[in-house]
C-alpha positions as CSV (number, residue, x, y, z in Angstrom):
1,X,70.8,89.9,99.6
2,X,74.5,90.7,98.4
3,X,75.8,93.7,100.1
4,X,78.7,94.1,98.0
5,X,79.2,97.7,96.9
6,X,80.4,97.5,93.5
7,X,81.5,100.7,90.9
8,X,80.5,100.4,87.5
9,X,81.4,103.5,85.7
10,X,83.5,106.7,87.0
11,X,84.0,109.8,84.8
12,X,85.7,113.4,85.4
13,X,85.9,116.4,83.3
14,X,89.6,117.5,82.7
15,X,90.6,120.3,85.6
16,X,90.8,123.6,84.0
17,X,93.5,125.9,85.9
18,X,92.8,129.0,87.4
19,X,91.2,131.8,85.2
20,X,91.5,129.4,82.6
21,X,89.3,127.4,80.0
22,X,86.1,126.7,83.0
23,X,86.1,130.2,84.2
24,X,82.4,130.5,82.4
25,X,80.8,127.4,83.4
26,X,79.0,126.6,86.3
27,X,79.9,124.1,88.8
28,X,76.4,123.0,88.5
29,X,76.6,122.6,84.7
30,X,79.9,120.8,85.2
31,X,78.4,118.5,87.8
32,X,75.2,117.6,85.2
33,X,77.7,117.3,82.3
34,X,79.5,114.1,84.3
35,X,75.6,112.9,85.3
36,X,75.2,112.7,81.2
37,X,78.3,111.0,80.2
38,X,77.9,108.1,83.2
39,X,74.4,107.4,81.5
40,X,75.3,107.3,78.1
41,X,78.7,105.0,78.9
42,X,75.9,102.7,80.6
43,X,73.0,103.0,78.5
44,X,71.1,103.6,81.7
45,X,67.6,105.4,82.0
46,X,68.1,108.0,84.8
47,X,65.0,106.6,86.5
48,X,67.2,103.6,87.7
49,X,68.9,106.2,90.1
50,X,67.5,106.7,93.3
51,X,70.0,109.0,95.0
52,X,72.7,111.7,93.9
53,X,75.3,112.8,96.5
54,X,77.6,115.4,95.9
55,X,80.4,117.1,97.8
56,X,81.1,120.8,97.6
57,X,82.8,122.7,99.9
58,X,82.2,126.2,99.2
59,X,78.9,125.8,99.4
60,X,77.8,130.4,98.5
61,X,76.4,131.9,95.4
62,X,76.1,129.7,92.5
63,X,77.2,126.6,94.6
64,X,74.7,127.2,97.7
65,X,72.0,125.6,96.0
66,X,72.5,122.0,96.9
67,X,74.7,121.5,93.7
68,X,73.7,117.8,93.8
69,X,70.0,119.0,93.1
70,X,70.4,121.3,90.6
71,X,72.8,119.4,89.1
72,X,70.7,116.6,88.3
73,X,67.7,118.8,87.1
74,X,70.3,120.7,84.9
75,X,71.0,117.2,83.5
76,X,67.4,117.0,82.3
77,X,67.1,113.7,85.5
78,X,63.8,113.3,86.9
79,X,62.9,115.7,89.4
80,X,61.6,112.4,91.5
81,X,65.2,111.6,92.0
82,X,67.0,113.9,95.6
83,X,70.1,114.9,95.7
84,X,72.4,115.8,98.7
85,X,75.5,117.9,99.4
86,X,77.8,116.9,101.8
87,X,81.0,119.5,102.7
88,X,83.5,117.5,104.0
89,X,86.3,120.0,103.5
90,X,88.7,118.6,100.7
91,X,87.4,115.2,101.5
92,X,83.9,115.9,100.1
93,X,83.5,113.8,97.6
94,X,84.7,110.8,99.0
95,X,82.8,111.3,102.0
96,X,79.9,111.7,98.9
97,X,81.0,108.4,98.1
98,X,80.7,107.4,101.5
99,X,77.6,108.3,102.2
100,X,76.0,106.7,99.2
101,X,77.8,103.1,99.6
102,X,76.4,103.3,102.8
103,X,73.0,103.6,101.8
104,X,73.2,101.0,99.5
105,X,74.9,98.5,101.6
106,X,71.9,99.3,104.0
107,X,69.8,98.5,101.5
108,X,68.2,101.7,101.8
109,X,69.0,102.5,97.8
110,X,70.3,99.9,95.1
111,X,71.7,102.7,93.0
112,X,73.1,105.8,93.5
113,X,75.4,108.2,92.2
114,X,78.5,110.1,93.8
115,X,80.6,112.6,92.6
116,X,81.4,116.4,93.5
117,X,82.1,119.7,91.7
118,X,83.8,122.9,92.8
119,X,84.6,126.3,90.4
120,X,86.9,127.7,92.3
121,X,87.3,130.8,90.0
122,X,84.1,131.5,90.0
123,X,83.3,130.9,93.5
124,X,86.6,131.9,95.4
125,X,87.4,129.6,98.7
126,X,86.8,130.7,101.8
127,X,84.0,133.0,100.1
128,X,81.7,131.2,102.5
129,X,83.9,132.6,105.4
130,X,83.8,135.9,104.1
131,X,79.6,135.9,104.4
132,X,79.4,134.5,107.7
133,X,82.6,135.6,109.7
134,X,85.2,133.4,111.2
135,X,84.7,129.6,111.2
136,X,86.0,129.2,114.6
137,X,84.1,130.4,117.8
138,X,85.7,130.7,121.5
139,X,84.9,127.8,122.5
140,X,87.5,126.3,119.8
141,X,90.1,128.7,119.5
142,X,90.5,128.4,123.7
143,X,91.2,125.2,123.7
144,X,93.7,124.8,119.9
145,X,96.2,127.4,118.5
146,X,94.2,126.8,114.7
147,X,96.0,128.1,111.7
148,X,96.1,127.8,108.3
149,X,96.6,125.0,106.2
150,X,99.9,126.4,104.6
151,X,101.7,126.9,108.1
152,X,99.9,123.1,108.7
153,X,102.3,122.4,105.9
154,X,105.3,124.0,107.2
155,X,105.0,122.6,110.6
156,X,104.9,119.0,109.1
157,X,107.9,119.9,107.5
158,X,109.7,121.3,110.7
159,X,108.5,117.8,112.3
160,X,109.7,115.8,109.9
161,X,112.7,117.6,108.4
162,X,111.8,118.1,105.1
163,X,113.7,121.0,103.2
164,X,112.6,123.0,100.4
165,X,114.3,120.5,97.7
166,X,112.5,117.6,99.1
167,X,109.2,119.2,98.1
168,X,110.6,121.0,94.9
169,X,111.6,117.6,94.4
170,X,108.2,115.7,94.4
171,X,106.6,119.1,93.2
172,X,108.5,118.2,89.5
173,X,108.2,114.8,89.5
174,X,104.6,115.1,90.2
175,X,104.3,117.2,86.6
176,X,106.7,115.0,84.7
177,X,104.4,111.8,86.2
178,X,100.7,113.6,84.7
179,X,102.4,115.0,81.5
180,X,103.6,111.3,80.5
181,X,100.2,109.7,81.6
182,X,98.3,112.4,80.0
183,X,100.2,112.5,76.7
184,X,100.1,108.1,76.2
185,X,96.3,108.4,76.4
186,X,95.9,107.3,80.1
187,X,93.5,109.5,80.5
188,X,91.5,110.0,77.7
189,X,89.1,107.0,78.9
190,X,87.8,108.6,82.5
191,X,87.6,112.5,81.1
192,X,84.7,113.8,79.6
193,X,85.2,117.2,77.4
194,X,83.8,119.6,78.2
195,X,81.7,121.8,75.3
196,X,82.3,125.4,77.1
197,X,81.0,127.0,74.6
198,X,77.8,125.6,75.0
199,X,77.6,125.6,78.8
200,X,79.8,128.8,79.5
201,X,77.6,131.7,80.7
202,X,75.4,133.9,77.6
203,X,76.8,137.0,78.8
204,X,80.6,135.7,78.1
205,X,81.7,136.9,74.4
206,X,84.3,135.0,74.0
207,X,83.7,131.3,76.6
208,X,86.9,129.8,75.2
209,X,87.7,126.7,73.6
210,X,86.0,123.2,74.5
211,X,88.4,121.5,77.0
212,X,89.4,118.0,76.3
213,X,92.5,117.6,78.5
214,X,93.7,118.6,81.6
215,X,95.0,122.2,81.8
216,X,97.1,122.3,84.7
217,X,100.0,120.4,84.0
218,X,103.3,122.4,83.1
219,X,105.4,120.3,81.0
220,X,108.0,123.2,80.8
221,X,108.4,123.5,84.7
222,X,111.7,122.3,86.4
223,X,113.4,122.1,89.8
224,X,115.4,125.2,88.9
225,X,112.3,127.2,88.4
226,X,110.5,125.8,91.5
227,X,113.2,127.1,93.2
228,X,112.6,130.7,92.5
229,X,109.6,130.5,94.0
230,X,108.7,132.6,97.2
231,X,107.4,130.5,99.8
232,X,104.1,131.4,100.2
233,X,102.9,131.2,104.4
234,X,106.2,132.1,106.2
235,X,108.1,135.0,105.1
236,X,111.8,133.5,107.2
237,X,112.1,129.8,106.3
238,X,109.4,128.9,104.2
239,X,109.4,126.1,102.0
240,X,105.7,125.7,100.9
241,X,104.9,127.7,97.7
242,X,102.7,127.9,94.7
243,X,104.9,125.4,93.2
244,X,104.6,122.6,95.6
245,X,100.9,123.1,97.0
246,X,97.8,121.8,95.3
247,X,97.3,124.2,92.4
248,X,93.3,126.0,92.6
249,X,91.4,125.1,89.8
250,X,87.9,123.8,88.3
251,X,86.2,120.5,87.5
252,X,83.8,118.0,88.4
253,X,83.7,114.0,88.5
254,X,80.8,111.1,89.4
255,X,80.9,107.9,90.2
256,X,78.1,105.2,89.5
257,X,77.5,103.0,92.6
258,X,75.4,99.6,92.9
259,X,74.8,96.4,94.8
260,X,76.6,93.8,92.7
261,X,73.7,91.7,91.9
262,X,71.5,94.7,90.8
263,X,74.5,95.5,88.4
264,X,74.4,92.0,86.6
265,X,70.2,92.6,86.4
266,X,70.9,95.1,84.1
267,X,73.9,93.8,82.5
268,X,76.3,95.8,83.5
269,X,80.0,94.7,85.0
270,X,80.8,96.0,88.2
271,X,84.4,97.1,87.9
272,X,85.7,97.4,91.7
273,X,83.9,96.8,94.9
274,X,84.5,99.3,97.7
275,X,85.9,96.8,100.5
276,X,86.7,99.5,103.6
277,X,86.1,103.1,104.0
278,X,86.6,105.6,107.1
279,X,87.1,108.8,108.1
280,X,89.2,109.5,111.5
281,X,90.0,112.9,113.1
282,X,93.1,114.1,113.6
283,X,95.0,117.2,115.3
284,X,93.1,120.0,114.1
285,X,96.6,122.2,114.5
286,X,98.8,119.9,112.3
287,X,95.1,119.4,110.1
288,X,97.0,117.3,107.7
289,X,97.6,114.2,109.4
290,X,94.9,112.6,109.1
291,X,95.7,110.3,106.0
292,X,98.2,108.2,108.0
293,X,95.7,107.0,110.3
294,X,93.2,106.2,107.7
295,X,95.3,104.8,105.8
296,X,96.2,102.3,108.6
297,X,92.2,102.1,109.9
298,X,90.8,101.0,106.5
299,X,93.8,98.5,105.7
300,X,93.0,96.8,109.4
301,X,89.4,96.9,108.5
302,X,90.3,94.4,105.4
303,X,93.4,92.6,106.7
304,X,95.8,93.6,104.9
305,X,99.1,95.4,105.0
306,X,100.6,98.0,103.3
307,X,102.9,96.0,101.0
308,X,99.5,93.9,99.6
309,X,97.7,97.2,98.1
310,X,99.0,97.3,94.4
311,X,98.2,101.5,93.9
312,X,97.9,104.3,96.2
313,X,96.4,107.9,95.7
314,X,97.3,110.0,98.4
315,X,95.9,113.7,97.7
316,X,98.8,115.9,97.4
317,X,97.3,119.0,98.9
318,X,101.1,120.1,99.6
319,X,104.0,118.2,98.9
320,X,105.0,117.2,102.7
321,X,101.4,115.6,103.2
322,X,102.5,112.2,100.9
323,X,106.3,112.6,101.7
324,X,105.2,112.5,105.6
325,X,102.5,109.9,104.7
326,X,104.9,107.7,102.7
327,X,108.0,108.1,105.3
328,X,105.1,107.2,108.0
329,X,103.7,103.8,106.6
330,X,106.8,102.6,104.8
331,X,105.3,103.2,101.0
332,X,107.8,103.5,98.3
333,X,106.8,106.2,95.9
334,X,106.5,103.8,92.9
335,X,103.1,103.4,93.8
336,X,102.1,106.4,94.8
337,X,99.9,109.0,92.7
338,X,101.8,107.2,89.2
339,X,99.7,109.4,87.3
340,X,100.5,112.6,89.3
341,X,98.7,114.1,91.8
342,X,97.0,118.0,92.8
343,X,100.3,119.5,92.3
344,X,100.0,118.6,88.8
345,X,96.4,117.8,88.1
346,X,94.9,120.6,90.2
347,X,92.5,120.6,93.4
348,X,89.1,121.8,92.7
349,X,87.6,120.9,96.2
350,X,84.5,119.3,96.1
351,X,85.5,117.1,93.3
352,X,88.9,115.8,94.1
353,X,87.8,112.9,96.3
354,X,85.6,111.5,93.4
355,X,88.4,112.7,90.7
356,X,91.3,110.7,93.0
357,X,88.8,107.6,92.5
358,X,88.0,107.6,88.7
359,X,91.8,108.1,88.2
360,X,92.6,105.1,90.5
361,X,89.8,102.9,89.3
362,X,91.0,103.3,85.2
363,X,94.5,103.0,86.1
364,X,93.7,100.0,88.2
365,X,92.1,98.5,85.3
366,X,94.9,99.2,82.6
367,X,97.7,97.5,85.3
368,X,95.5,94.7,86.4
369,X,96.2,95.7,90.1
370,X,93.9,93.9,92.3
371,X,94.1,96.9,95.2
372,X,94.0,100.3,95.1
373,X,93.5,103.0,98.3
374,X,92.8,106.6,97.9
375,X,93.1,109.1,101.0
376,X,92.7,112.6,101.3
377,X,93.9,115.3,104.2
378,X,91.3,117.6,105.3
379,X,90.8,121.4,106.5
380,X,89.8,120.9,110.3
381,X,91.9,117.7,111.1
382,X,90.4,114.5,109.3
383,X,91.6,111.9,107.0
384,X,89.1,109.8,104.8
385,X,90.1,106.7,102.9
386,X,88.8,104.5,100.5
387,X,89.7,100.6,99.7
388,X,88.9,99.0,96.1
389,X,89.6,96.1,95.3
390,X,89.2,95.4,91.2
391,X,86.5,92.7,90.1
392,X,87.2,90.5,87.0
């Protein structure tokens, strides 16, 4: 039997900002809205699925439900098909991915889907922590001096010696990178609009507009503005702000996942193979570390070196985490996050690892690059990355 875990169609909605054109629609709905458009860009039944992972990371109120369950049942699947939620921090929906090319490799499944979705206006982070109390017993904070992920940042940057411009500096490039990409059509082929006013809550009078692009990028931004900016996690010397951090925002995104040979059964191409994956911990202190060592585990696992992989996506949860990763592994930033990154495109948690993917795999496919890598930084000291490798 042929292992090979192959993707054969990958979809997103476009991220709404903050407040902004989501606001009314449930992360659920979102999630079942991507289930329907990776059927009918396949002409698949449902009934071929056998699995549905999802990552969320806020996992309270309207997302507690196993969003990868009532995601599917929103989208009208059979209720003979599971779902799972996996919270992997901001790597959840890679780990999703993960999880479900596992299964299928192990033959436990021969088609699955994975994907994630995260409404972070409507469901605030860290509203989990506010229900159960702190994250971090005794036991943990004895033994590391944990703190947040912003003075994470600003630590890298004291390591590193990365001043305020340097991150102002890839904040605007990474805005000028998604605007261009986003206004030659680039795209238009992985984002699926989203009809808010037919999925936006009944008690909203006026749910918005349907969003058909993304809604985070500011084409008007420049380095002088970013430099107004109070930094946001040290009040002497800070140089993380809203400008160069991941921007907190709304979407969802799925991937469809297959053995090769069960793809070609039901005529469809598969479109990239997934040819390493891993997730390593890291210092829990620094917490955003962790890509540079998955990045270097998953390229060992296939034999290659950093110079062979034609396309990276490094998840720019704040500006030091690629400029540290990039300095690290010798990567030139002309193939890094081409189309922009988080800073631009916006982080909505549970969906970024699977929106990273479908933005690699399309713009894989419109290059003709034979490799592309995605890693992600997470909240607790972990790294996941992903290999693909494009299939003719």
């Amino acid at each position: 039997m042929n292992t090979d875990v192959v993707i054969v169609e990958a979809v997103r909605t476009p991220i709404g900002r903050f407040r902004g054109a989501l606001q009314g629609v449930r992360a659920d709905h979102l999630g079942a809205l991507v289930l329907e458009a990776l059927l009918q860009r396949t002409g698949l039944g449902a009934d071929v699925v056998q699995d549905v992972v999802f990552g969320c990371v806020t996992q309270v109120g309207e997302q507690c439900g196993n969003i990868a369950r009532t995601s599917l049942l929103g989208a009208g699947w059979p209720e003979s098909i599971p779902g799972m939620t996996v919270d992997r921090k901001c790597g959840s929906s890679e780990a999703a991915v993960h999880v479900a090319a596992a299964a299928i490799a192990a033959g436990v499944v021969d088609v699955a889907v994975a994907g994630g979705a995260e409404n972070m206006t409507r469901v605030p982070m860290g509203g989990n922590r506010d229900v159960h109390g702190q994250p971090f017993g005794w036991k943990v904070t004895d033994r590391f001096g944990l703190t947040s992920q912003g003075e994470a940042a600003e630590r890298l940057c004291d390591l590193w010696q990365l001043d305020r411009q340097a991150l102002d500096d890839y904040a605007f490039e990474s805005h000028q990178r998604a605007a261009a990409a986003c206004d030659a059509g680039y795209f238009q082929r992985e984002v699926v609009p989203v009809p808010v006013a037919n999925l936006a809550e009944r008690d909203l009078s006026e749910p918005g507009s349907d969003l058909s692009r993304d809604e985070t990028i500011r084409r008007g931004t420049s380095r002088e503005r970013l430099a107004t900016l109070k930094a946001s996690f040290r009040a002497e010397g800070g140089r993380v702000t809203a400008g160069n951090a991941s921007q907190i925002s709304d979407g969802a995104a799925a991937l469809l996942l297959m053995r090769a040979d069960r793809a070609r059964e039901l005529g469809l191409k598969p479109r990239a193979r997934i040819a390493a994956m891993t997730t390593v911990g890291s210092d829990p202190v620094l917490m955003l570390t962790g890509p540079i060592e998955a990045t270097r585990r998953v390229l060992g696992r296939a034999g290659l070196t950093p110079d062979a992989v034609d396309l990276y996506e490094v998840n720019e949860a704040f500006a030091p985490v690629p400029l540290v990763w990039m300095r690290e592994l010798g990567i030139e930033r002309e193939r890094v996050n081409v189309n922009g990154g988080a800073i631009a495109l916006g982080h909505p948690l549970g969906a970024s690892g699977a929106r990273l993917m479908t933005t690699l795999l399309h713009e894989m496919e419109r290059r003709g690059a034979r490799w592309g890598l995605q890693t992600m930084c997470c909240a607790g000291g972990l790294g996941t990355a992903t290999l693909l490798e494009r299939m003719d």
